[in-house]
C-alpha positions as CSV (number, residue, x, y, z in Angstrom):
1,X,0.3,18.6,2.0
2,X,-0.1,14.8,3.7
3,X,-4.1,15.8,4.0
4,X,-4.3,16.9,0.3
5,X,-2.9,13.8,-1.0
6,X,-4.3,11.7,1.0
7,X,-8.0,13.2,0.5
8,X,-8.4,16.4,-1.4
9,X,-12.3,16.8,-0.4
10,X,-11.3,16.6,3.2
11,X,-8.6,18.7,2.9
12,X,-8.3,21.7,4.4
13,X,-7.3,23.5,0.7
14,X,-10.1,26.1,-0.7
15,X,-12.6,24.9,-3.0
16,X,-10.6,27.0,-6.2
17,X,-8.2,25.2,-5.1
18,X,-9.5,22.1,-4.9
19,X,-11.2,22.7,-8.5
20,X,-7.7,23.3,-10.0
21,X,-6.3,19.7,-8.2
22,X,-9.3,17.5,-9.8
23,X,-8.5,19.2,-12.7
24,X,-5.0,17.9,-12.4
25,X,-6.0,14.7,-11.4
26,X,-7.8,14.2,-15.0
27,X,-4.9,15.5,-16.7
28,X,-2.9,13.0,-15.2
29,X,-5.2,9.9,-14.9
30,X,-7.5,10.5,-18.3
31,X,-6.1,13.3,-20.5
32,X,-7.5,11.4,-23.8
33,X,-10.8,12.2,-22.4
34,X,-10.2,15.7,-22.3
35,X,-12.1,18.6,-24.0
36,X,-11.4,21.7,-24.4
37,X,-15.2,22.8,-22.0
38,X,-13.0,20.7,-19.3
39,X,-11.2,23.8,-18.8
40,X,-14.6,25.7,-18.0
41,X,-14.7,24.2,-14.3
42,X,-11.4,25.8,-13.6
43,X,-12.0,29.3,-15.3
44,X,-14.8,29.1,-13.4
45,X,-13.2,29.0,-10.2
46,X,-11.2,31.9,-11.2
47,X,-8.0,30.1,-12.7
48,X,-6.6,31.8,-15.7
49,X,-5.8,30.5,-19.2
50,X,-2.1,31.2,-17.8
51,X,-2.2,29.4,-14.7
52,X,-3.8,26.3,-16.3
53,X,-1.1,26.4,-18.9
54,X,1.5,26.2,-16.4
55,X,-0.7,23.4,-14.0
56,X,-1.2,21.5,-17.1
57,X,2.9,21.7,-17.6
58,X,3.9,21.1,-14.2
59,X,1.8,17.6,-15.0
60,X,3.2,16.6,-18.2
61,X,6.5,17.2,-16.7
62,X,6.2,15.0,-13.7
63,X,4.6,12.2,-15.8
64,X,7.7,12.6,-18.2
65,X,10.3,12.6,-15.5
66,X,8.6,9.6,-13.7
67,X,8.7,7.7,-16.4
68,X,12.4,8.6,-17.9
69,X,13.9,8.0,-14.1
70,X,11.8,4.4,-14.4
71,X,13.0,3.5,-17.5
72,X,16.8,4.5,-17.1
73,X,17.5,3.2,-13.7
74,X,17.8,6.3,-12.0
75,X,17.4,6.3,-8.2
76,X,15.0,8.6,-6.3
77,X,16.8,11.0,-4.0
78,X,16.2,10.3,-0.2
79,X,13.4,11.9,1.6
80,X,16.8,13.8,3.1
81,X,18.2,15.3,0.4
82,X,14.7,16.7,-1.2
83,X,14.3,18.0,2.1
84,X,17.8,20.0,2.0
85,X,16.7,20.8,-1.7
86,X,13.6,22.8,-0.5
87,X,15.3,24.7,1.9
88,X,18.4,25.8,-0.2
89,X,15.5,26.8,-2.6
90,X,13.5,28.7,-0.3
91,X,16.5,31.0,1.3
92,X,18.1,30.9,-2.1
93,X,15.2,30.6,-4.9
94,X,15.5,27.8,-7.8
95,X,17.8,30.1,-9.8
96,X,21.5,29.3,-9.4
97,X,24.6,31.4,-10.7
């Protein structure tokens, strides 16, 4: 994870991978620029219409709850608690009764 972020191309990840991460990348950083042949490169690379849907998602979401935690006040959780977060998730999965 450290290597992806702090390089992609260096990163150990597959290039389809890779492919679907820059596409990220310009949905975060320049998604006016955007057309719909930008989502050729990752078809390309074997990503469905689906899986883009659901990368493209994952995106907006972050961007929105980055911005609504800024502008409220909210505090980040520690390092700590995210990391007790991922392991309740990964014995229990996300859904909770």
């Amino acid at each position: 994870m450290d290597s992806v972020i702090a390089d992609l191309e260096s990163s150990a990840l597959d290039e389809r991978h890779k492919v679907l991460f820059r596409f990220v990348d310009r949905v975060n950083h320049a998604s006016p620029a955007l057309s719909i042949a930008d989502l050729d490169v990752p078809r390309a690379a074997g990503w469905t219409d689906e899986a883009l849907y659901f990368a493209i998602t994952v995106c907006a979401l972050f961007n929105f709850y980055n911005r609504w935690i800024d502008a409220s006040g909210v505090h980040a959780l520690s390092d700590e608690v995210h990391r007790r977060g991922g392991k309740r998730s990964a014995l229990h999965g996300y859904v909770r009764s």
